[in-house]
C-alpha positions in Angstrom: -19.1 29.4 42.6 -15.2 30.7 43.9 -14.3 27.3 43.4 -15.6 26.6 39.8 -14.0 30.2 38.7 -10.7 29.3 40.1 -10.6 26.2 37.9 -11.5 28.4 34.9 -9.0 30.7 35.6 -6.0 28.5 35.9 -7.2 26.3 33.1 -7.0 29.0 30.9 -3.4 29.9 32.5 -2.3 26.7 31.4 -3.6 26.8 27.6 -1.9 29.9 27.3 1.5 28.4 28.8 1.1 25.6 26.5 -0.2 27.4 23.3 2.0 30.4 23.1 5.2 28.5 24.3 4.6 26.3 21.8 3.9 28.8 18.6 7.1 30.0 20.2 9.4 27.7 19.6 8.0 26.9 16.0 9.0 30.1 14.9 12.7 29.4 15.4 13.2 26.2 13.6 16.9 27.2 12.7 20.1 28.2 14.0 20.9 32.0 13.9 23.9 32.4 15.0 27.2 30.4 16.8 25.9 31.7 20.0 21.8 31.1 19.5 20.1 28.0 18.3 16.5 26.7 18.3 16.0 22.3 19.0 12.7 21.9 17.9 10.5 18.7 17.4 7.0 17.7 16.2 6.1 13.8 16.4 2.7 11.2 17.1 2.1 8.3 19.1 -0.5 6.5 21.8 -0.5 6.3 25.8 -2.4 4.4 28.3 -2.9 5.4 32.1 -4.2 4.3 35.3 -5.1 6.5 38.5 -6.2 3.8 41.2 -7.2 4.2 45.1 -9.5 2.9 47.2 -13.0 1.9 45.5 -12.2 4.2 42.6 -10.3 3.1 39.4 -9.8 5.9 36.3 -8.4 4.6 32.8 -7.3 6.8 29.9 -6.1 5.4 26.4 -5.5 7.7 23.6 -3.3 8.9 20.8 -1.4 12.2 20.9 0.0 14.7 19.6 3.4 16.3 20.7 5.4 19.8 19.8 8.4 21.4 21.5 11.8 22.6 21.4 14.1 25.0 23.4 15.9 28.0 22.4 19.6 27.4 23.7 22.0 30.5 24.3 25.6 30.0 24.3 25.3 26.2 24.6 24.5 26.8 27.9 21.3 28.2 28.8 17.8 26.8 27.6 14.3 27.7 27.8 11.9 25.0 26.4 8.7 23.9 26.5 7.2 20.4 25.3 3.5 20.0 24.7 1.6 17.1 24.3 -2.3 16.9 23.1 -4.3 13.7 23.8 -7.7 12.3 22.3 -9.2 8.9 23.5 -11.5 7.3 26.1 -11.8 7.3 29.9 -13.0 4.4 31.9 -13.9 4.9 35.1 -15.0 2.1 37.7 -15.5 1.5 41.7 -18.3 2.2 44.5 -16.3 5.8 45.1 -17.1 6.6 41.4 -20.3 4.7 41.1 -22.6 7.5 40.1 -20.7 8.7 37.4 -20.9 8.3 33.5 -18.9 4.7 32.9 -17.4 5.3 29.3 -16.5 8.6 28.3 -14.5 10.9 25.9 -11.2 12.2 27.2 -9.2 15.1 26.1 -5.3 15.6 27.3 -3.0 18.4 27.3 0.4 17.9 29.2 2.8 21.1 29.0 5.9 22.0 30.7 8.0 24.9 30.7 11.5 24.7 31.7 14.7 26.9 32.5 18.0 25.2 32.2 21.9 25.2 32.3 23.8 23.2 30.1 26.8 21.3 32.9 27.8 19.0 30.5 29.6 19.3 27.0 28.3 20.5 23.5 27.9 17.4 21.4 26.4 15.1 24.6 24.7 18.2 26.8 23.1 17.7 30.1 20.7 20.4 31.3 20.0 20.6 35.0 16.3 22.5 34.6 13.6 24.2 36.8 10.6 22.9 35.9 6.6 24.8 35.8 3.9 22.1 34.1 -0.2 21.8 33.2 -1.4 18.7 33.4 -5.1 18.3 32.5 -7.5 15.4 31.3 -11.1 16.7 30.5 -14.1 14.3 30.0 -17.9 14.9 28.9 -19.2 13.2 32.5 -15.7 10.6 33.9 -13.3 11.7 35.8 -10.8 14.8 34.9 -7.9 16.8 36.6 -6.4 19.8 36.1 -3.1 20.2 37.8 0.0 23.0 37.8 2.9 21.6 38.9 6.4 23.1 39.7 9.3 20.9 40.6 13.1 20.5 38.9 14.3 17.8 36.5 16.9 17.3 33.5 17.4 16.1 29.8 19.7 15.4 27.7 21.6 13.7 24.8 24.6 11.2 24.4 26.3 10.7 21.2 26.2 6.9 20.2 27.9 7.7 16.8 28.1 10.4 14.2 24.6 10.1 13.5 22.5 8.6 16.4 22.3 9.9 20.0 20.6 8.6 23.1 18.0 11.3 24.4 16.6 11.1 27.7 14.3 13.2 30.4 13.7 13.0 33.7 11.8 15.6 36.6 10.4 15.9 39.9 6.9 17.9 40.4 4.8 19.3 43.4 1.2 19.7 42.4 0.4 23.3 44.1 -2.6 23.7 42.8 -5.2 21.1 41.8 -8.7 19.4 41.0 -10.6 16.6 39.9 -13.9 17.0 38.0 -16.3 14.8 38.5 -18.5 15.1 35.0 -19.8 19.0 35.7 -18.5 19.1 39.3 -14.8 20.2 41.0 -13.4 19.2 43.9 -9.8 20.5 45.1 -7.2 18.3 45.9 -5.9 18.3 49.0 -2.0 18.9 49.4 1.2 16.6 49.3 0.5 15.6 45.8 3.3 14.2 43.7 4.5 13.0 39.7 7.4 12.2 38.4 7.9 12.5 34.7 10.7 10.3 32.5 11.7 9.6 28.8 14.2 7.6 27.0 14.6 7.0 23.2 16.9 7.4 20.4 17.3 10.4 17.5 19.1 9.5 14.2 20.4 12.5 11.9 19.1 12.4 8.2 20.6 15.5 7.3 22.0 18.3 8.3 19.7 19.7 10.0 16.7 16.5 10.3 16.3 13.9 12.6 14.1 11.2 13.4 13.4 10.3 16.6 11.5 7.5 18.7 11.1 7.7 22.3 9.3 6.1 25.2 7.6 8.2 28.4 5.9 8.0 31.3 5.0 9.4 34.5 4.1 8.0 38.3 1.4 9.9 40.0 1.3 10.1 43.7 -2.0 11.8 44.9 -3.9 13.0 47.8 -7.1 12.8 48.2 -9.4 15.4 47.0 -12.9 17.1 48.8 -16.0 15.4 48.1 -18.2 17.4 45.1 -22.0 16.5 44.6 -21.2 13.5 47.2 -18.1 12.5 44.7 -14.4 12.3 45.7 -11.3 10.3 44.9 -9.2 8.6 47.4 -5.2 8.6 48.2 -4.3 7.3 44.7 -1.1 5.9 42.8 -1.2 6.0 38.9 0.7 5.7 36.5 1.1 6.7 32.3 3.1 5.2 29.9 3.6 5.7 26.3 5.2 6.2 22.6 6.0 8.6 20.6 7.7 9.4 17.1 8.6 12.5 15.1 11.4 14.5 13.5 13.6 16.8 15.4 15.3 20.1 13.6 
């Protein structure tokens, strides 16, 4: 029972992150003033990933969802949040997994905050960030997670002309605090848990104040073995997600 609670308690920490960070942002779709401006984004697109150890083997496929943006002071300071929200299938296969539901419905939320200062220029800016995330895949009997994660990363964009620019992401994140589900079950995961998070993609300028942009992500997933759960458990896994998204940026 302490151990179901303190997944419900954290997973409702990390809707709130993502949900109120999120309406955040939205509200500020504009520039105020020289010294306070708001990037924000909304965009679509599809992912596939693949969690794999020992005797146990966890696919999800899906399409998604993503808002975000980042309130910059100064041209110097940010504080962002991107948000993505999944919907698709999860597969799972293997003699460590064997007594689970096969094909199941998945639902994805992938959040992450971040603090950041601007050490590069104005047009082509390069913010070196701290980094707090919620990474959580729920199914209706497969295999889920629900993970916070803190670690450091940066983004960025380079001017290619007057109207394109190169954006790009990258971050490092320690999983302090995780589980798996197993259908109706939880089991903790045990520590020295790793991910690794990237993007890269392009943003054209339609106007003054619209772009479109189309970018690529992904993440590497380097996990520890979790406690067994109703005589469930996943091994020492490696995984991996990768994926494509579109939108417009303000």
């Amino acid at each position: 029972m302490k151990q179901v609670i303190s997944v419900n308690t954290y997973k409702k920490l990390g809707l709130s992150f993502v949900l109120v960070g999120a309406l955040g942002v939205s509200a500020n779709a504009i520039c105020a003033s020289e010294n306070y401006c708001t990037d924000f984004y909304i965009g679509a697109g599809g992912y596939y990933e693949k969690i794999a150890g020992q005797g146990a083997n966890v696919e999800n496929v899906g399409g998604l969802f993503s808002i975000g943006g980042a309130d910059i002071f100064f041209n110097r300071v940010q504080f962002g949040l991107d948000a993505r929200f999944g919907y698709g299938s999860n597969s799972v296969s293997g003699a460590s997994l064997s007594t689970l539901s096969k094909d199941n419905r998945l639902f994805q939320i992938d959040g992450i905050a971040k603090l950041g200062v601007n050490v590069a220029g104005v047009n082509s800016p390069l913010f070196i960030n701290f980094l707090l995330g919620y990474d959580m895949a729920k199914t209706n009997g497969g295999v889920g997670r629900d993970f916070m994660i803190i670690g450091a990363g940066f983004d960025g964009k380079i001017a290619l002309s007057e109207k394109m620019k190169l954006i790009y992401s990258a971050g490092y994140g320690y999983v302090f605090n995780g589980v798996y589900s197993f259908g109706k079950s939880y089991a903790d995961i045990n520590e020295k848990s790793h991910v690794v998070m990237f993007s890269l993609g392009t943003q054209a300028k339609v106007s003054e104040h619209v772009s479109l942009y189309f970018k690529g992500f992904g993440k590497y997933y380097n996990l520890n073995a979790s406690n067994t759960a109703n005589n469930v458990s996943m091994p020492k896994s490696n995984g991996w997600q990768a994926g494509l998204e579109a939108g417009i940026a303000f």
